[in-house]
C-alpha positions as CSV (number, residue, x, y, z in Angstrom):
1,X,-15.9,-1.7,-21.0
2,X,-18.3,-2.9,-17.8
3,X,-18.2,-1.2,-14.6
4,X,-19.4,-3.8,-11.6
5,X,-22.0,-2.4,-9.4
6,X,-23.0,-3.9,-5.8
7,X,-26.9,-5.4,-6.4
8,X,-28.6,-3.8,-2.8
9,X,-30.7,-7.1,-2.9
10,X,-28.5,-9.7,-4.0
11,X,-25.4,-8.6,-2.3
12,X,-23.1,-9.6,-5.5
13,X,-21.6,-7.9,-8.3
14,X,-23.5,-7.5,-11.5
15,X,-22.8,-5.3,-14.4
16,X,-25.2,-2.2,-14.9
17,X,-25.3,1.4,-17.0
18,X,-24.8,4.2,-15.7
19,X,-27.1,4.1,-12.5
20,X,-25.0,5.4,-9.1
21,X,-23.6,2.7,-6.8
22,X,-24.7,3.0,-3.7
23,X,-21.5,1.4,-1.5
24,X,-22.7,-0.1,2.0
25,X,-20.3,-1.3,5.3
26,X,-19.7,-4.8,5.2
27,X,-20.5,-6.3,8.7
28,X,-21.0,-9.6,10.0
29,X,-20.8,-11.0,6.4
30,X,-23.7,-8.7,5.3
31,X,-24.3,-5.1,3.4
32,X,-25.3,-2.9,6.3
33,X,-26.0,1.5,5.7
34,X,-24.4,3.4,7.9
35,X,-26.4,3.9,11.2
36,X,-27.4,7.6,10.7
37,X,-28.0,7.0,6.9
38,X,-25.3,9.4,5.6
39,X,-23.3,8.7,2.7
40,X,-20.8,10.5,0.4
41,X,-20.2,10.9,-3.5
42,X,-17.0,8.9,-5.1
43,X,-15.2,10.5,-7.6
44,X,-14.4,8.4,-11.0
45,X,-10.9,10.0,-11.2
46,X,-10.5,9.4,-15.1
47,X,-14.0,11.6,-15.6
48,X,-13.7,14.0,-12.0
49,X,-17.5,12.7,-12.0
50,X,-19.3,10.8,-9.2
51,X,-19.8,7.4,-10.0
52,X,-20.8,6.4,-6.3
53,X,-22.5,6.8,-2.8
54,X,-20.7,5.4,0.2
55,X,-21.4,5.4,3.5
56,X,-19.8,7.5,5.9
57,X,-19.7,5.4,9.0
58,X,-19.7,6.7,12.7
59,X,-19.0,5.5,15.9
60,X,-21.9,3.1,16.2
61,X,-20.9,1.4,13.0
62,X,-17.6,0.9,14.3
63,X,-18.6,-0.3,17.1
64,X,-20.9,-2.7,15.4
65,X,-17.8,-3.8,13.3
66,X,-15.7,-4.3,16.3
67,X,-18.6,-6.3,18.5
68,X,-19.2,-8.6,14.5
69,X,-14.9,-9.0,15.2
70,X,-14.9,-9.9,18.5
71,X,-17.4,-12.5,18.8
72,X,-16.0,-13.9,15.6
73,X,-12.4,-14.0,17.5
74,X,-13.7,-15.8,20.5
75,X,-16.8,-17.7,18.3
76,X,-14.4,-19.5,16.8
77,X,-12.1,-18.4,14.4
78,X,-9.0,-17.8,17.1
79,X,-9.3,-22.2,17.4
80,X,-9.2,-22.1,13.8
81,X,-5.9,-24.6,12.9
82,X,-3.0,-23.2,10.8
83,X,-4.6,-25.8,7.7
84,X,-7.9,-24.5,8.3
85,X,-6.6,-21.1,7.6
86,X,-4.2,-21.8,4.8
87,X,-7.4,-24.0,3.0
88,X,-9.5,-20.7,3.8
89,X,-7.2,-18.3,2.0
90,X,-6.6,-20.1,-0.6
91,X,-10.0,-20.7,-1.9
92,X,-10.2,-17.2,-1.1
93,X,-7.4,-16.5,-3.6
94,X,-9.0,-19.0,-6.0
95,X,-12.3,-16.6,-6.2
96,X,-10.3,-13.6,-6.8
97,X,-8.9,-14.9,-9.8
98,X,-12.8,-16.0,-11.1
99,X,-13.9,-12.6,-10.1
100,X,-10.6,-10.5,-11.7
101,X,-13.0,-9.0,-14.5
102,X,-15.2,-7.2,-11.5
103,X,-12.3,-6.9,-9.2
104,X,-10.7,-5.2,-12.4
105,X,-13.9,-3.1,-12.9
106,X,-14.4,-1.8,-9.3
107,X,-10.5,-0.8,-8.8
108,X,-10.6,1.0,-12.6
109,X,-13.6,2.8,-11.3
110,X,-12.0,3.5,-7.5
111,X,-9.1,5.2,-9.5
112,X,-9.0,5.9,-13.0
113,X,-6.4,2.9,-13.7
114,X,-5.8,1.8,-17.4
115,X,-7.9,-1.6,-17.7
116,X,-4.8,-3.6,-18.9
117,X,-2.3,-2.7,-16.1
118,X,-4.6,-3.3,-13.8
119,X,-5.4,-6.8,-15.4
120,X,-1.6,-7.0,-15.9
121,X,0.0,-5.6,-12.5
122,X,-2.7,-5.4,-9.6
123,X,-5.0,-8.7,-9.7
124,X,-2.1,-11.1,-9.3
125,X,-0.2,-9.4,-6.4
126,X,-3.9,-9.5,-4.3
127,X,-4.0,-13.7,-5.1
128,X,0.7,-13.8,-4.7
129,X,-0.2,-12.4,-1.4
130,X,-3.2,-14.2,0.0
131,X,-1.7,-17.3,-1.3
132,X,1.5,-16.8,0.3
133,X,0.2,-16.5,4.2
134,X,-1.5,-19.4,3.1
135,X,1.3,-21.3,3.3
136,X,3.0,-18.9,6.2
137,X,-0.1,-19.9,8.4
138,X,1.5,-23.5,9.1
139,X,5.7,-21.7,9.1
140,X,5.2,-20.1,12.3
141,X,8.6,-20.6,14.5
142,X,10.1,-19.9,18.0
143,X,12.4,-21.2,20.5
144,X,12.7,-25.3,20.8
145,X,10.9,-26.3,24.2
146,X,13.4,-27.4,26.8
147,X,14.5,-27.4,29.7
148,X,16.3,-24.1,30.3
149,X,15.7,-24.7,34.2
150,X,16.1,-27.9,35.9
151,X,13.0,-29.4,36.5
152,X,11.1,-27.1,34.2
153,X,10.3,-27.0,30.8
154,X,9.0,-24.1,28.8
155,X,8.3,-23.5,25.7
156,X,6.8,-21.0,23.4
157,X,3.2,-20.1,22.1
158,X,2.7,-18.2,19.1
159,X,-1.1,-16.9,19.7
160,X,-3.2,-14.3,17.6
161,X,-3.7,-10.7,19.1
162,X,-7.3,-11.0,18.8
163,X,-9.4,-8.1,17.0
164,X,-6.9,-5.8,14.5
165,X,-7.6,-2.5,13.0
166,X,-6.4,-1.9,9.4
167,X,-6.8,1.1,7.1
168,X,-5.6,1.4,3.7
169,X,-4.5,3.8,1.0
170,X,-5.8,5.4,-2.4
171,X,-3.1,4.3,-4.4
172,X,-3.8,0.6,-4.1
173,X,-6.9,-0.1,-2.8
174,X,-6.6,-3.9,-3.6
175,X,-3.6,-4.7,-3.1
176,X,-2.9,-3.0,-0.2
177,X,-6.0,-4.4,1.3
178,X,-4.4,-8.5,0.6
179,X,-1.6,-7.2,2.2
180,X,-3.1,-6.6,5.5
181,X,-5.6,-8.7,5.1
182,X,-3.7,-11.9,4.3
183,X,-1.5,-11.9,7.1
184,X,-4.1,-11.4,9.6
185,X,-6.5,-13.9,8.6
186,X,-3.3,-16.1,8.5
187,X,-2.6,-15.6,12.1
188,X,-6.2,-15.8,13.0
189,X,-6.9,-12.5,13.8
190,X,-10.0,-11.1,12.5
191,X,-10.6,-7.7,11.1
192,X,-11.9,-4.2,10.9
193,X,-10.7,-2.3,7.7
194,X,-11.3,0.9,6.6
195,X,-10.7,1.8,2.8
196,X,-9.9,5.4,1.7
197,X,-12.7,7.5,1.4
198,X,-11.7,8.1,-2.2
199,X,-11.6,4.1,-3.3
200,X,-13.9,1.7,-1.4
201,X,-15.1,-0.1,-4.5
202,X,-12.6,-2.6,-4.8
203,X,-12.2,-3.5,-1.0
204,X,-15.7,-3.9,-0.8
205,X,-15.8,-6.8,-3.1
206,X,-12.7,-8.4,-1.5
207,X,-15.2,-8.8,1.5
208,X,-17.8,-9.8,-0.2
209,X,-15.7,-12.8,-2.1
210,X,-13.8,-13.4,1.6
211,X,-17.4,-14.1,3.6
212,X,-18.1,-17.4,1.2
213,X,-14.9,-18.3,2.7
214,X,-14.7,-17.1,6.8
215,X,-17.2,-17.0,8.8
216,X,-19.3,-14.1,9.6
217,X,-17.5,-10.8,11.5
218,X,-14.0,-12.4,10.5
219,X,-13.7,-9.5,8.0
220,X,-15.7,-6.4,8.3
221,X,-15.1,-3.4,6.0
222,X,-16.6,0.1,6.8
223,X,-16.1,3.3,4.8
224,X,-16.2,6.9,5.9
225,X,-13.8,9.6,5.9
226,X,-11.1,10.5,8.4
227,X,-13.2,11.3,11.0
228,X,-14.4,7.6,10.4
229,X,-10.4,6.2,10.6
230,X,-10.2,8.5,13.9
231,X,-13.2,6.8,15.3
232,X,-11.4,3.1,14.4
233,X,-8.2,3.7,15.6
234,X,-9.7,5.2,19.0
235,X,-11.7,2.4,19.8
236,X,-11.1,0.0,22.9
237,X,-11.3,-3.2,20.7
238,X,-8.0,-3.1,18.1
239,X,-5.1,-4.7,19.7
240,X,-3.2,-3.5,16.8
241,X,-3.7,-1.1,14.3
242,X,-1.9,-1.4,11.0
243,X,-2.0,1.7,8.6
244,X,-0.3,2.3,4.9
245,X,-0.5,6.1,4.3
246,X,1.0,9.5,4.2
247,X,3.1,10.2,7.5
248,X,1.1,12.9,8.6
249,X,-1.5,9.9,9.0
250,X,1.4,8.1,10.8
251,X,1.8,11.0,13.6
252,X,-1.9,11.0,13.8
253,X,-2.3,7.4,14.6
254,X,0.7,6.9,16.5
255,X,-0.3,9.4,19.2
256,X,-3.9,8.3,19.7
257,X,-2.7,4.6,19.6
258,X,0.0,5.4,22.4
259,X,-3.0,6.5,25.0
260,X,-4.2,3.2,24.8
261,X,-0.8,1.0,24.4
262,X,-1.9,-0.1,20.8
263,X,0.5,-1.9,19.0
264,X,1.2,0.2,15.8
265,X,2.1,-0.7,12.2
266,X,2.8,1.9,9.9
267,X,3.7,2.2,6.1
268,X,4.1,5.9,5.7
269,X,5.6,8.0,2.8
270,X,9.3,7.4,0.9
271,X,11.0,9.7,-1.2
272,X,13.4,7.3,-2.6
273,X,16.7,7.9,-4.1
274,X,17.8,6.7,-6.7
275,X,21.9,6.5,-7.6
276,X,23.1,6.4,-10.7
277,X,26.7,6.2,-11.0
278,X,29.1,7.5,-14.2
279,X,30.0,3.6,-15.1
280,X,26.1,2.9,-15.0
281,X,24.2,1.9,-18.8
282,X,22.5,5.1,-19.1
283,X,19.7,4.0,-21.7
284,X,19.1,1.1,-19.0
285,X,19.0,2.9,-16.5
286,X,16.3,5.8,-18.0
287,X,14.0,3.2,-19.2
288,X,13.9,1.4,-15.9
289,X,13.6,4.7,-13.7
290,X,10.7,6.2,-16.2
291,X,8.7,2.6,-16.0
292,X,9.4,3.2,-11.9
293,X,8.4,6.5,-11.6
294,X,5.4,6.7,-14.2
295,X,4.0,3.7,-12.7
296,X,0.6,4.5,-11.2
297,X,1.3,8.4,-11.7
298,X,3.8,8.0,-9.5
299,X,1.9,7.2,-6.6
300,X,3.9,4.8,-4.9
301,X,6.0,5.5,-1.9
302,X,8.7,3.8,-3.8
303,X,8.5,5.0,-7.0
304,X,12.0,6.1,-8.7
305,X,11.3,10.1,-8.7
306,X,14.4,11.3,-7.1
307,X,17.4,10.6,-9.4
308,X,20.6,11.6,-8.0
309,X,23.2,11.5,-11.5
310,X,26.8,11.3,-11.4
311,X,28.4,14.7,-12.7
312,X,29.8,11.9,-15.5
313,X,26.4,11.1,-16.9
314,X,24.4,14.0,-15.5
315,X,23.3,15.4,-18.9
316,X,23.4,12.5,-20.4
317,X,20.6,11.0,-17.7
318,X,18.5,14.1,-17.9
319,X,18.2,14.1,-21.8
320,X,17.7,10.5,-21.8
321,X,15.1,10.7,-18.9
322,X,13.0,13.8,-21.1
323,X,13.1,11.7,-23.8
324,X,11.4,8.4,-21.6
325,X,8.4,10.8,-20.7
326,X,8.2,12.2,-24.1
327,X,7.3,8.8,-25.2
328,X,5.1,7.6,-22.1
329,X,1.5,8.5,-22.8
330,X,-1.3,8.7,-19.7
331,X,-4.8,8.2,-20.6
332,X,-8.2,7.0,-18.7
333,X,-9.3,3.6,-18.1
334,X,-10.0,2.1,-22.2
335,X,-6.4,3.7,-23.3
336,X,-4.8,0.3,-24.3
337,X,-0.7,2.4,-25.0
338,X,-1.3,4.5,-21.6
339,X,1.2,4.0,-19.2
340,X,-0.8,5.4,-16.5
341,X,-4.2,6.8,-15.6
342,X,-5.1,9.9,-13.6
343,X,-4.2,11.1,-9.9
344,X,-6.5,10.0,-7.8
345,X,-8.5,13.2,-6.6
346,X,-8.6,16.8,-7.3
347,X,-6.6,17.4,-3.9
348,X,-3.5,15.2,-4.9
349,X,-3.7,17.2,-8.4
350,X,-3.5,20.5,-6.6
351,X,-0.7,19.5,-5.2
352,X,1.0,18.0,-7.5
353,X,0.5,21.3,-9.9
354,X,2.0,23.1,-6.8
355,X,5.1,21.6,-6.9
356,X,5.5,22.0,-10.5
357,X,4.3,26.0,-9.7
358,X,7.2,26.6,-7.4
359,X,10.0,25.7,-9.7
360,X,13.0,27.3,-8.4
361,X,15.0,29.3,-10.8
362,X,17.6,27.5,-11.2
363,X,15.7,24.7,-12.0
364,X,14.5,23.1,-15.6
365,X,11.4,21.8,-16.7
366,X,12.7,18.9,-19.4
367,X,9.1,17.4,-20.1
368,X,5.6,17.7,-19.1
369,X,5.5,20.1,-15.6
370,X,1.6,20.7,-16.1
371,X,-1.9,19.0,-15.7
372,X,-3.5,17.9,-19.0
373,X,-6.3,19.5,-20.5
374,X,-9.7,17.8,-20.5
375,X,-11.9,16.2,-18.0
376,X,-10.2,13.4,-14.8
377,X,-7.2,14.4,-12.8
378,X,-4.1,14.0,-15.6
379,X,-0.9,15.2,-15.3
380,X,1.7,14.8,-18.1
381,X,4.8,12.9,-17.4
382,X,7.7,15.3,-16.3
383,X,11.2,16.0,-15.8
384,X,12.9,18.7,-13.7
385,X,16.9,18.9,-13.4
386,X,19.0,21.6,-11.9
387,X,18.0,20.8,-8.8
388,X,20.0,21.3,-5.4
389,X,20.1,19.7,-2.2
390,X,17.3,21.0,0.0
391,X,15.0,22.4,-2.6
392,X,11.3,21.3,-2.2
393,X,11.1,18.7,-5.2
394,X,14.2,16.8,-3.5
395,X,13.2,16.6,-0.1
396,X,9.4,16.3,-0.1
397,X,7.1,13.7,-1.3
398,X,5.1,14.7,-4.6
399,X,3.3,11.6,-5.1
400,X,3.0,12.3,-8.8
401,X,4.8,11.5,-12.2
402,X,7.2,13.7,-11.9
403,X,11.3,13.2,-11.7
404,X,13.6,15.3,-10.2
405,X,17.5,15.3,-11.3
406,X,20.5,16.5,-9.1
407,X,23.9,16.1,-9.7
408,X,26.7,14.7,-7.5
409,X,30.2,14.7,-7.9
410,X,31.7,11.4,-5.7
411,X,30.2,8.5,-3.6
412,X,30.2,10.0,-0.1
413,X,28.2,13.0,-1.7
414,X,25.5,10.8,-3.0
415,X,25.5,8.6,-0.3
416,X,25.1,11.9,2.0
417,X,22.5,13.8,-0.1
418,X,20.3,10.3,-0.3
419,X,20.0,9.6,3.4
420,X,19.3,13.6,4.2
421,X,15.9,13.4,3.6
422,X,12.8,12.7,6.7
423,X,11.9,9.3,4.7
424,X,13.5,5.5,5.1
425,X,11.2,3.3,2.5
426,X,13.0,2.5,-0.7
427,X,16.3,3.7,-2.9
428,X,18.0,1.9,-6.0
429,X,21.7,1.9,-7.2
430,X,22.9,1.7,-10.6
431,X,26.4,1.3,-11.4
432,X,28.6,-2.0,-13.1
433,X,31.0,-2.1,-9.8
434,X,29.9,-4.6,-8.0
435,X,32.1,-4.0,-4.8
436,X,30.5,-0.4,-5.0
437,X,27.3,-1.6,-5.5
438,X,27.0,-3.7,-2.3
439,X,28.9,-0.9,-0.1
440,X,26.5,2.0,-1.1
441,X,23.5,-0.7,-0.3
442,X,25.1,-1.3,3.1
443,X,25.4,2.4,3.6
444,X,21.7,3.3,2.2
445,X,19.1,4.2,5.3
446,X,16.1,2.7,3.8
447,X,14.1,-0.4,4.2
448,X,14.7,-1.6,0.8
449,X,17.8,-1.2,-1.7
450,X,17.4,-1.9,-5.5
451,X,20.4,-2.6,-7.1
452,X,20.1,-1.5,-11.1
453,X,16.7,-2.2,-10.9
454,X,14.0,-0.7,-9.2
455,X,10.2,-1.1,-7.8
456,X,10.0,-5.1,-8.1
457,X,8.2,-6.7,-4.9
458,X,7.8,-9.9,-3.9
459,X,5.7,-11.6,-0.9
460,X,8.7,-13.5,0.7
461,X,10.5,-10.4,1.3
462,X,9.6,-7.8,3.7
463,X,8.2,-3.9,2.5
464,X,9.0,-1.5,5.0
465,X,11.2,1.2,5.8
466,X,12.8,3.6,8.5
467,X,12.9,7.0,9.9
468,X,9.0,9.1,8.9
469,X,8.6,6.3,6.7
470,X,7.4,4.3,9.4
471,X,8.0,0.9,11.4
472,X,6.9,-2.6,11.1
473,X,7.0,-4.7,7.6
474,X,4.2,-5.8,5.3
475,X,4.9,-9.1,3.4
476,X,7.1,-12.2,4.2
477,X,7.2,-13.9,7.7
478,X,8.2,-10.9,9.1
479,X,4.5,-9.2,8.8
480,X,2.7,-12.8,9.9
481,X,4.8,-12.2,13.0
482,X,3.4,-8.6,13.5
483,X,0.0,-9.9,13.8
484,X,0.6,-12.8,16.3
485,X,1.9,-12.4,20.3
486,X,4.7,-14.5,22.0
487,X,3.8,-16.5,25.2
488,X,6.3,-18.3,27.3
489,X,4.9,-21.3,28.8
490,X,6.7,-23.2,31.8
491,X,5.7,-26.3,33.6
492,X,7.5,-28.1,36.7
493,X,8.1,-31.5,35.7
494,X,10.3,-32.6,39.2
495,X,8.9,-35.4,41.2
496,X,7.3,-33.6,43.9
């Protein structure tokens, strides 16, 4: 396999050995070092090696990022026409898909991912989702102009918000990234974003590939740790600040955002429940929860880890569900049959292992429950029933392959035990009555009801949820809308 590194002189990506990447901000359509020099290692995940420096960026470089932004907003690119941007982005998609092998190389190295899926699952929902605001860019909608006073006629203006603030998670560092980044552009907004600190490879070369494309300071990158997203979100220049992470993140941003009236948009953490009634297909059912939940480790806010079984099916589910992760195999990057590659830092391990430490008794560990021997950050693929209501497993977020079972005895109960929890994101039904299907979806409090399926995404519909799981919606018109302001206009058109 080749690993891309950034050339320092070229400012492209070239294959190399084994020499260290040294990962610079991305300002004004150039590699710039952080001001004071300092850097940090990244972690290969699959290895638990460094494989990279990047820069840890302070307040001067965010303020250079913001000042690149700003006079890229009034320079120009606020004018820009909805064709000029949809032309712009998808060119811009068009080079993602001639640079998937590096883009492929850089987010395998950010985070441990088999090759394959990542070929398979990650590159086309980055170009599905630049390509899509494309098109939104020239779909924008409000009120017909009129006359809703005599002698006066107003009408609406649908305006960018200027300079926008973005920082993105571990667990998807690409795609995550197209879905800020895509509507923003779209609604001519131009952009500060701030990877994780574990996985700035991969965003890095998004930026690089974008400048051919924007003009200078449209999209600026910088790297750093939270101290760095602190320094972002605090600055005078974001008019919004959009953030995908875990809700203690959310808190975080939301309160220093409030002291200066920033508008927020936050993707926090899920704990999804999913429902599986007596009448469901069990087999079905298992295979599709095991491919949800295994997916990525399980690090996906909406991944299918908290099965809720009908007393019917219960054992039924649980042996069925043992047997999935008996037969799912996680493996590093070259593994062609893994399902799934590491967690994506020694941290999330730790506290993934915790979870599976504090077992309550009158719990049962089905498959897996324990990290995997060897070097990287693996954890087998696991299943724990005999859970109860309120125990840790249920109601917090593990962010790893693991799946819990409970069991539940009627629909109100399940209904009940699913909406108890802090989070809103994402929950799934599976059952053959139809008419119970669509009641249970209407009484679910999350953003997003599956019904016997679970995890499929796609751009014209909005991802989002409720509750600690955040507010505001990435994908579909819904997120253009988030990055653009509404102005009434109204002129006197009377005779004197």
């Amino acid at each position: 396999m080749r690993f891309a590194t950034f050339d320092e002189e070229s400012q492209h990506v070239s294959s190399q050995s084994s020499t260290p990447l040294h990962l610079r901000n991305f300002i004004n359509g150039a590699y710039v070092d952080a001001a004071d020099g300092r850097t940090a290692p990244v972690i290969d995940p699959a290895t638990g090696e460094p494989f990279a420096e990047a820069a840890v960026s302070a307040a001067a470089d965010i303020d250079a990022a913001f000042r690149a932004a700003g006079e890229a907003f009034e320079g120009g690119w606020r004018d820009s026409t909805p064709a000029e941007r949809q032309i712009a982005l998808n060119r811009f998609a068009d080079a993602v898909d001639d640079r998937a092998d590096d883009l492929v190389a850089a987010e395998v190295r950010n985070c441990g991912k088999p090759v394959q899926a990542t070929k398979d699952e990650e590159i086309w929902q980055v170009t599905d989702a630049l390509r899509f605001f494309a098109g939104a860019a020239r779909t924008l909608e409000g009120k017909a102009a009129g006359e809703y006073m005599a002698d006066h006629t107003s009408w609406i203006r649908r305006e960018p918000l200027g300079v926008v603030g973005q920082i993105t998670p571990w667990n998807y560092p690409m795609a995550m990234a197209a879905w800020k980044i895509g509507p923003a552009l779209a609604a001519g907004d131009t952009i500060v974003l701030k990877p994780s600190d574990t996985t700035p490879a991969s965003t890095l070369l998004l930026a690089e590939i974008a400048a051919e494309f924007f003009p200078p300071g449209v999209f600026n990158v910088v790297t750093g740790d939270r101290d760095t997203g602190r320094a972002l979100v605090d600055h005078p220049a974001p008019r919004l600040i959009s953030l995908t992470g875990s809700t203690r993140a959310g808190f975080e941003v939301a309160q220093a955002g409030s002291r200066d009236l920033k508008r927020l948009h936050l993707e926090l953490g899920g704990k999804a429940p999913v429902i599986v009634f007596d009448d469901a297909d069990v087999e079905r059912a298992a295979r599709g929860i095991a491919e949800a939940g295994y997916f990525n480790a399980g690090q996906d806010c909406t991944a299918a880890t908290r099965v809720l079984a009908g007393a019917g099916i219960h054992d039924e589910l649980a042996a069925a569900l043992a047997e999935q992760a008996k037969n799912t195999t996680t493996g590093g990057p070259d593994r062609t049959d893994a399902a799934y590659g590491p967690l994506n830092n020694a941290n999330q391990l730790a506290r993934v292992s915790g979870f599976l430490d504090r077992v309550p008794g009158h719990a049962s560990v089905l498959a897996g429950g324990a990290a995997l021997d060897g070097p990287g950050y693996f954890f087998a693929p696991t299943v724990v029933a005999g859970l109860v209501q309120g125990d840790e497993m249920v109601t917090d977020e593990i962010f790893g392959p693991v799946i819990t079972v409970q069991r539940f005895d009627d629909e109100d109960t399940a209904v009940a035990w699913a909406n108890s929890v802090q989070y809103g994101l994402a929950s799934s039904v599976w059952t053959r009555d139809h008419a119970r299907a669509l009641r249970v979806s209407r009484r679910l409090d999350f953003g997003c009801v599956w019904i016997n399926t679970h995890i499929p995404i796609v751009a014209e519909m909005p991802h989002g949820g409720f509750k600690h799981s955040g507010y505001g919606k990435d994908l579909s018109l819904y997120s253009l809308e988030e990055y653009t302001r509404v102005k009434h206009v109204m002129s006197y058109i009377g005779k004197e």
